[in-house]
C-alpha positions in Angstrom: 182.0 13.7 134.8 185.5 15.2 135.2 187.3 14.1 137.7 187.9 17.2 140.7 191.6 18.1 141.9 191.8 15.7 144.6 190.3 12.8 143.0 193.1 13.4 140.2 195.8 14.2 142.3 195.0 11.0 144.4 195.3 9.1 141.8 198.1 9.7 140.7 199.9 9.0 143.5 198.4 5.5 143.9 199.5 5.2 140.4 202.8 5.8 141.4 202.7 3.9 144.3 201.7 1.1 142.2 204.7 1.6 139.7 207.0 1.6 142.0 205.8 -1.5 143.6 205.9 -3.3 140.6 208.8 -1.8 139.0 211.2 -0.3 141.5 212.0 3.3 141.2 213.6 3.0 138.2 209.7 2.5 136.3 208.8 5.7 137.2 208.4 8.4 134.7 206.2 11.6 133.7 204.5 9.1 130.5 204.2 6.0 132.4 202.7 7.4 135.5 200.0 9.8 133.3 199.3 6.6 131.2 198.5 4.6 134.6 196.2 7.7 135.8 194.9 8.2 132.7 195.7 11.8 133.4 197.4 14.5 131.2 200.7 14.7 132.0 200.2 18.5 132.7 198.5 17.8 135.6 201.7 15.9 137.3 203.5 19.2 136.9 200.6 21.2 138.2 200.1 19.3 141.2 203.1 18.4 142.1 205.6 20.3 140.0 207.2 17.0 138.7 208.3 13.3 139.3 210.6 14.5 142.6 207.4 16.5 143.7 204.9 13.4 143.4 207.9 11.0 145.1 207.7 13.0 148.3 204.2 14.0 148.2 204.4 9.9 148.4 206.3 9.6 151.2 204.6 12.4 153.3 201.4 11.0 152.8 201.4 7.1 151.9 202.8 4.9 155.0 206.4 3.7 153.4 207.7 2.7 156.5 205.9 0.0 158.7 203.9 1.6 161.8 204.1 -1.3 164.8 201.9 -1.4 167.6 203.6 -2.2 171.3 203.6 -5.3 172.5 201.4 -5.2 176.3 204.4 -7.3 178.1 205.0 -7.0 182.2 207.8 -4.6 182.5 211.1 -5.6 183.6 214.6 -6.4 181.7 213.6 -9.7 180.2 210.9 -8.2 178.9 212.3 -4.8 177.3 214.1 -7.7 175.5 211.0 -9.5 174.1 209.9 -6.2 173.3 212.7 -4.6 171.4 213.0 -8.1 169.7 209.0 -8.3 169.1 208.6 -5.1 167.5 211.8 -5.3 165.4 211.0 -8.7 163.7 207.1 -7.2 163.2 209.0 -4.2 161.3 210.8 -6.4 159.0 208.2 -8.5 158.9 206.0 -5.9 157.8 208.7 -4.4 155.3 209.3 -7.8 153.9 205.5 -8.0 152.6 205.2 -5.0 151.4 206.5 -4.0 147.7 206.2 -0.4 148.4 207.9 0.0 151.2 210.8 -2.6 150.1 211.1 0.3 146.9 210.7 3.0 149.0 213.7 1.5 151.4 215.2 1.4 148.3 215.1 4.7 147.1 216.8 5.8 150.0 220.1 4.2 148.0 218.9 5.1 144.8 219.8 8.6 143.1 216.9 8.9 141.1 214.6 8.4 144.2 216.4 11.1 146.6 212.9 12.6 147.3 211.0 9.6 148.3 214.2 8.1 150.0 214.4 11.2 152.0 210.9 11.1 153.1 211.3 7.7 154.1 214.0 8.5 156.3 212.3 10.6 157.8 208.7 8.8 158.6 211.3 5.6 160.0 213.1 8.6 162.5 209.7 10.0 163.6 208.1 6.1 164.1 211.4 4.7 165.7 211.2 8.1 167.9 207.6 6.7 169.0 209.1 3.3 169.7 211.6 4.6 171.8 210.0 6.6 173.8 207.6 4.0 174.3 210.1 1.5 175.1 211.4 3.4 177.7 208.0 4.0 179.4 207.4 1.1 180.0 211.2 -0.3 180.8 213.9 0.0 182.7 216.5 0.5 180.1 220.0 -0.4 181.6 222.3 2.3 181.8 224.6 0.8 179.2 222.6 0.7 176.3 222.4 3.0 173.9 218.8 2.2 172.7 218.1 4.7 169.8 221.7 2.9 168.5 220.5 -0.4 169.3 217.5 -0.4 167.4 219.0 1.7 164.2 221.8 -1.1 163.9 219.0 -4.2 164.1 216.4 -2.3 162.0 219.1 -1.4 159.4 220.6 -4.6 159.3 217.0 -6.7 158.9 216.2 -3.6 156.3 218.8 -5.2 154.3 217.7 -8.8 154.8 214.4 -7.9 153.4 216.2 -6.0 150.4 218.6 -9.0 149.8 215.6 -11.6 150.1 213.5 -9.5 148.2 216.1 -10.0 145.0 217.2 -13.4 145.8 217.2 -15.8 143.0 218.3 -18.8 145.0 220.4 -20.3 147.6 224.0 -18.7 148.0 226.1 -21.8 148.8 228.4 -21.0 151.8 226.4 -18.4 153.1 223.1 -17.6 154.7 220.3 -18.4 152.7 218.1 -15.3 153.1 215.9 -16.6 150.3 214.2 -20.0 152.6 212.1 -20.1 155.8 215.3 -21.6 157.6 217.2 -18.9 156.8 214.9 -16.5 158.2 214.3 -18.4 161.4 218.2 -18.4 161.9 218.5 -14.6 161.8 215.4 -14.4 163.8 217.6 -16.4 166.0 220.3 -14.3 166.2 218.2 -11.3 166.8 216.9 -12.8 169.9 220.2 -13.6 171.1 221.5 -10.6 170.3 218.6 -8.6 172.3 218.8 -10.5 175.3 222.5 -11.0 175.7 222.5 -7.1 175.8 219.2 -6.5 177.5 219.1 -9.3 180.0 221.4 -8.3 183.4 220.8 -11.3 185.3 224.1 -12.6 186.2 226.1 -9.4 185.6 
């Protein structure tokens, strides 16, 4: 039986998804991705117009970013802290074990994947926007902090950790290994210092 539209056009975007997981971006093309649907390649341009039609079709409709849940913490500035700290290390977390998303993170760097970097972008703003708001539900947010900046520079900067580790090939002497459990738990140090040195106001 012939498969319908949206069985076909389904699978070709899990297709892609996998290719990009396994491959990067760069593995992505009209004759690879019909050869891993087992689709003509007609259909790719009649569903989606293309490879930069299926790449955002992927992003506005696959989860490329990682979606956190809230931590249920007493409120209070110590534990705005914990939470911006909780939910930031469960985002990288997340991206770090995840090939998809690590690609898609990617693409946002990567001419060839301006579609699918783009949509990426955008599903981080809207979820981050969520996190916010949430954060400041349920916090007292001191005055001083700027904390849509706060979490952009800490999410951006373990976004890169996860890209770095994720093409590590081994220790780099005289600097951080990002590639071994002890490396990680010293950044996941840092963040927590970092939080709470800016979060915490007892003492000021």
């Amino acid at each position: 039986m012939p498969r319908d539209r949206f069985a076909t056009r389904a699978l070709i975007l899990e297709s892609a998804a996998g290719i990009i997981a396994a491959e990067g971006i760069g593995g992505l093309g009209i004759n690879s991705l019909a050869s891993a649907a087992q689709c003509d390649k007609v259909l790719i341009y009649r569903y989606f117009g293309g490879l930069t039609g299926v790449l955002a079709a992927l992003g506005a409709e696959r989860m490329v970013w990682p979606r956190v849940e809230m931590p249920s913490v007493d409120g209070g500035e110590e534990s705005l802290a914990q939470a911006v700290e909780g939910v930031l290390l469960e985002e990288w977390a997340a991206l770090s074990g995840s090939t998809l998303m690590l690609a898609s993170a990617a693409a946002e760097l990567a001419p060839t994947g301006q579609a699918l970097g783009a949509a990426t972008a955008e599903q981080r703003a809207k979820l981050h926007a969520k996190m916010i708001a949430a954060l400041r539900e349920q916090y007292q947010v001191p005055a001083y902090v700027d904390l849509p900046a706060l979490v952009e520079l800490l999410s951006a900067a373990l976004t890169v950790f996860a890209l770095r580790t994720a093409h590590a090939s081994g220790p780099n002497p005289g600097a951080l290994d990002i590639a071994s459990p002890p490396g990680w738990r010293r950044i996941e140090k840092m963040m927590s210092a970092v939080t709470r040195a800016l979060l915490n106001t007892n003492g000021r």
